[in-house]
C-alpha positions in Angstrom: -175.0 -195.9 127.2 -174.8 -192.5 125.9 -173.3 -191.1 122.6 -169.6 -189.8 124.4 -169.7 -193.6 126.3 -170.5 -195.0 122.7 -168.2 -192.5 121.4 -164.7 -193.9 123.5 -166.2 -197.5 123.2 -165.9 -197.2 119.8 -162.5 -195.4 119.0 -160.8 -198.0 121.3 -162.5 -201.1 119.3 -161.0 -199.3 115.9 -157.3 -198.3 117.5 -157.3 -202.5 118.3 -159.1 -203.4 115.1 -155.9 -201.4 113.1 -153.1 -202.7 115.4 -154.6 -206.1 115.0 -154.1 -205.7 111.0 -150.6 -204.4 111.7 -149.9 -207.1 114.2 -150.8 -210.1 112.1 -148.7 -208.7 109.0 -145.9 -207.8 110.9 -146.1 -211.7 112.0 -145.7 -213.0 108.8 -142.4 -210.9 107.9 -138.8 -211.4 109.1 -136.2 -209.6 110.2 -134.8 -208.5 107.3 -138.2 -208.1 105.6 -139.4 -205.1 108.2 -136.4 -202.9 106.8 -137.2 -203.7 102.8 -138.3 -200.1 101.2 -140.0 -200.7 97.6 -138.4 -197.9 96.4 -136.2 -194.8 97.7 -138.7 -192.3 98.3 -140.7 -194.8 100.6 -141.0 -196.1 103.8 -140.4 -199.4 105.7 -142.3 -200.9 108.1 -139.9 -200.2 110.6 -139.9 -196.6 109.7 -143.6 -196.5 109.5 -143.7 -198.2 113.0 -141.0 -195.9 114.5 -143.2 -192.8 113.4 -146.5 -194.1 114.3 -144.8 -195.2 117.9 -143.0 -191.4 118.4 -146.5 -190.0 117.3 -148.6 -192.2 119.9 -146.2 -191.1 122.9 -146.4 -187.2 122.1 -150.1 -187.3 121.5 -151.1 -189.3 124.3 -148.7 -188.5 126.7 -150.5 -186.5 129.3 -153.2 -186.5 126.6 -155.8 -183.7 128.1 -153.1 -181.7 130.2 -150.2 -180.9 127.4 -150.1 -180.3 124.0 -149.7 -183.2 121.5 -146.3 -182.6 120.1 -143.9 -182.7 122.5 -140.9 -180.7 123.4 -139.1 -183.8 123.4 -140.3 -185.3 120.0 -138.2 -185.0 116.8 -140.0 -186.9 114.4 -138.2 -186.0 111.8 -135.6 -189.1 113.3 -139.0 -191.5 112.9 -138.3 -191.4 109.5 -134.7 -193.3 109.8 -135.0 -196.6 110.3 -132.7 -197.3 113.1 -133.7 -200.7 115.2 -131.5 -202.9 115.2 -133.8 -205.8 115.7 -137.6 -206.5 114.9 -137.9 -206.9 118.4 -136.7 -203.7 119.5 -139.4 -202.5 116.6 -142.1 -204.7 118.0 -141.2 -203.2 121.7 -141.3 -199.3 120.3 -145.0 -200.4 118.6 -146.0 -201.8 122.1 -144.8 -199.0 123.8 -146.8 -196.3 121.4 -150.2 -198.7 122.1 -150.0 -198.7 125.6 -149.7 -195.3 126.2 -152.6 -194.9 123.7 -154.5 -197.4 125.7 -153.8 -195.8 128.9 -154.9 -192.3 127.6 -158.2 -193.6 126.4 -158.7 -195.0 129.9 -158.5 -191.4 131.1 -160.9 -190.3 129.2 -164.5 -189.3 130.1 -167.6 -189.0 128.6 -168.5 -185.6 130.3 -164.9 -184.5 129.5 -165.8 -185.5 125.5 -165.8 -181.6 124.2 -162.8 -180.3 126.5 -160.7 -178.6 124.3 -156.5 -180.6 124.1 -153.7 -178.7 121.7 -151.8 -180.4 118.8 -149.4 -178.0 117.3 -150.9 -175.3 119.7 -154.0 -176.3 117.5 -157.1 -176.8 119.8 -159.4 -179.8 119.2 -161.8 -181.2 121.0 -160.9 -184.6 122.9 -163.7 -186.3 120.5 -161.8 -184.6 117.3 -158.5 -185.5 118.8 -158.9 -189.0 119.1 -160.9 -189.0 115.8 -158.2 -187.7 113.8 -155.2 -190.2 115.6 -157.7 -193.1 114.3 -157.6 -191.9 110.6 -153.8 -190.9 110.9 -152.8 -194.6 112.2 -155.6 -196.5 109.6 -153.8 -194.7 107.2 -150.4 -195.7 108.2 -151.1 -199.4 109.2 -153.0 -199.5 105.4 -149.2 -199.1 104.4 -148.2 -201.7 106.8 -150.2 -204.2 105.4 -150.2 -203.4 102.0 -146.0 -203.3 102.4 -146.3 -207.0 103.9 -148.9 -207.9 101.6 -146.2 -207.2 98.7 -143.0 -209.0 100.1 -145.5 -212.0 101.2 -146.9 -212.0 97.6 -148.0 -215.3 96.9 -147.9 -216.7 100.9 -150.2 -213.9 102.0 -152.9 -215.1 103.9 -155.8 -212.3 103.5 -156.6 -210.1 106.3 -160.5 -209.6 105.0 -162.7 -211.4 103.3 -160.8 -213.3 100.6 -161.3 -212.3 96.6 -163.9 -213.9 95.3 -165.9 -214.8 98.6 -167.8 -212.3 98.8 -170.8 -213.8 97.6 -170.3 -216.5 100.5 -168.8 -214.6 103.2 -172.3 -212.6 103.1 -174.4 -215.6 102.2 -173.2 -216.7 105.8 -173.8 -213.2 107.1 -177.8 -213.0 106.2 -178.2 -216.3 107.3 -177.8 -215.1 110.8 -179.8 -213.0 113.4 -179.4 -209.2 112.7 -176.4 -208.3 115.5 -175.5 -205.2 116.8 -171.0 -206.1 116.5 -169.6 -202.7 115.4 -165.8 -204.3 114.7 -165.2 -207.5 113.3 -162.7 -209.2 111.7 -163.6 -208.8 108.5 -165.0 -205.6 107.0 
């Protein structure tokens, strides 16, 4: 495998790594809990969903033929928290990932350093994708911290829990060295 094969391997294992983190605490929340804002001058999760979803679409959207922000995007509406159900949230999310997805699957190793616009920016497809995985880690670290403090108590850890360290890597050096880039726990 070369380093650009590596390269894609790689980004799609960390896009699924974060939406899995965002998945599971968006599981543990209700209806109304998606919409709760700590304070005014934050976001919710549905917010924080509904601008991660409008950014996925514009970026990968015809991902190496037109720039990244769309024409059609106002994403200065992701930032008003208008679903009316966590389902129709949940659907937007889904949306945003698939076209992700689908992008990465057009992807090539030889077409790694072709140059793609954001903001009439140029990047190269490797930078590109780099800089969406840092943008939605970012973003789903506020998801999960957000759920983290309505679950309070109930949460169930994502990670390795506090104060299990000590085990969790106990259990690690008892193994054969592996070569598993992603795993649940970081």
């Amino acid at each position: 495998m070369n380093a650009a094969d590596n390269f894609s391997e790689i980004s799609r294992k960390m896009f699924q790594y974060y939406k899995g983190l965002a998945d599971k605490s968006m599981a543990t929340l209700s209806e109304d809990e998606v919409h709760l804002t700590p304070n005014e001058e934050s976001n919710s999760i549905a917010i924080i969903v509904k601008h991660m979803s409008g950014n996925m679409l514009s970026r990968f959207t015809d991902f190496l033929t037109t720039d990244g922000e769309k024409e059609w995007r106002n994403r200065d509406t992701e930032f008003e928290d208008t679903y009316n159900s966590k389902q129709e949230m949940l659907e937007a999310w889904e949306k945003g990932w698939a076209c992700l997805f689908n992008a990465l699957d057009s992807v090539n190793a030889e077409g790694m350093l072709n140059i793609v616009y954001i903001r009439n920016e140029g990047h190269t497809v490797l930078e590109a994708i780099t800089r969406q995985v840092a943008h939605y880690a970012y973003h789903v670290g506020q998801i999960v911290y957000l759920a983290k403090m309505i679950r309070n108590k109930e949460w169930q850890t994502l990670s390795i829990a506090r104060g299990g360290s000590s085990a969790f890597n106990q259990g690690k050096f008892s193994q054969d060295k592996d070569r598993t880039f992603f795993t649940d726990k970081m």
